[in-house]
C-alpha positions as CSV (number, residue, x, y, z in Angstrom):
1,X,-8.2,9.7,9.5
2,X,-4.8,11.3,9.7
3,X,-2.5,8.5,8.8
4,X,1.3,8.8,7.8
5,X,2.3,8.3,4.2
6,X,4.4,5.5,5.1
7,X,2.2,3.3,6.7
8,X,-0.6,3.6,4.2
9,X,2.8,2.8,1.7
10,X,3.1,-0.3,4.1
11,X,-0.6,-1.7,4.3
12,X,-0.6,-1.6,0.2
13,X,2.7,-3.5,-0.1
14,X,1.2,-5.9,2.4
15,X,-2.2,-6.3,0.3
16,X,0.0,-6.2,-2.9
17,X,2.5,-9.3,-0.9
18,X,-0.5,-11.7,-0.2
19,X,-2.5,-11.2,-3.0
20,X,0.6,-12.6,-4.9
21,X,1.7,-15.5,-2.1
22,X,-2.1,-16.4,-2.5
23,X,-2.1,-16.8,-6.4
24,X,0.8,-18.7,-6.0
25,X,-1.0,-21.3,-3.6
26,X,-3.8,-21.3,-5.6
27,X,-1.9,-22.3,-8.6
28,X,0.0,-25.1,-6.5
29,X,-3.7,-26.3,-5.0
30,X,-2.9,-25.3,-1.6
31,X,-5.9,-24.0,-0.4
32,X,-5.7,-23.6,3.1
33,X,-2.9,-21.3,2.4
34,X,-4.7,-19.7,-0.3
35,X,-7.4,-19.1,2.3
36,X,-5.1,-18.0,4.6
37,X,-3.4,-15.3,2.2
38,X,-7.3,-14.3,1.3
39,X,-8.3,-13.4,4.7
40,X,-5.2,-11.5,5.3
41,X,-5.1,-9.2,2.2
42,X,-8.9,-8.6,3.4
43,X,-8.0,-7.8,6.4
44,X,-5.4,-5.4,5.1
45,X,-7.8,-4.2,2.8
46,X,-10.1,-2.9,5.7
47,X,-7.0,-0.7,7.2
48,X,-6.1,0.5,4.2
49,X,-9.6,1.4,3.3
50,X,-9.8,3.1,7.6
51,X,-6.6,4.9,6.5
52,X,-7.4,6.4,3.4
53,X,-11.0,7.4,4.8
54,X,-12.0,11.2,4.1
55,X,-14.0,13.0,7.2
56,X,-12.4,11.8,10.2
């Protein structure tokens, strides 16, 4: 996929940003949060991983 450099720049700040917010809920025991941030920063992970795909 042909994706711009800024928003693949975007999508790893984002999966950088809840990764982070979801250590710090897991270290204040707030797991639904933590959950929360987890299923974001997968999600992100998934576009990122779409956007930096090689062959289409």
């Amino acid at each position: 996929m042909n994706a711009p450099q800024w928003r693949i720049w975007l999508v790893t700040a984002l999966l950088c940003g809840w990764g982070m917010l979801g250590m710090r809920f897991v270290q204040k025991e707030q797991w639904p949060m933590a959950l929360l941030c987890l299923l974001l920063m997968l999600s992100n992970g998934v576009t990122l991983w779409r956007l930096t795909k090689k062959g289409k």
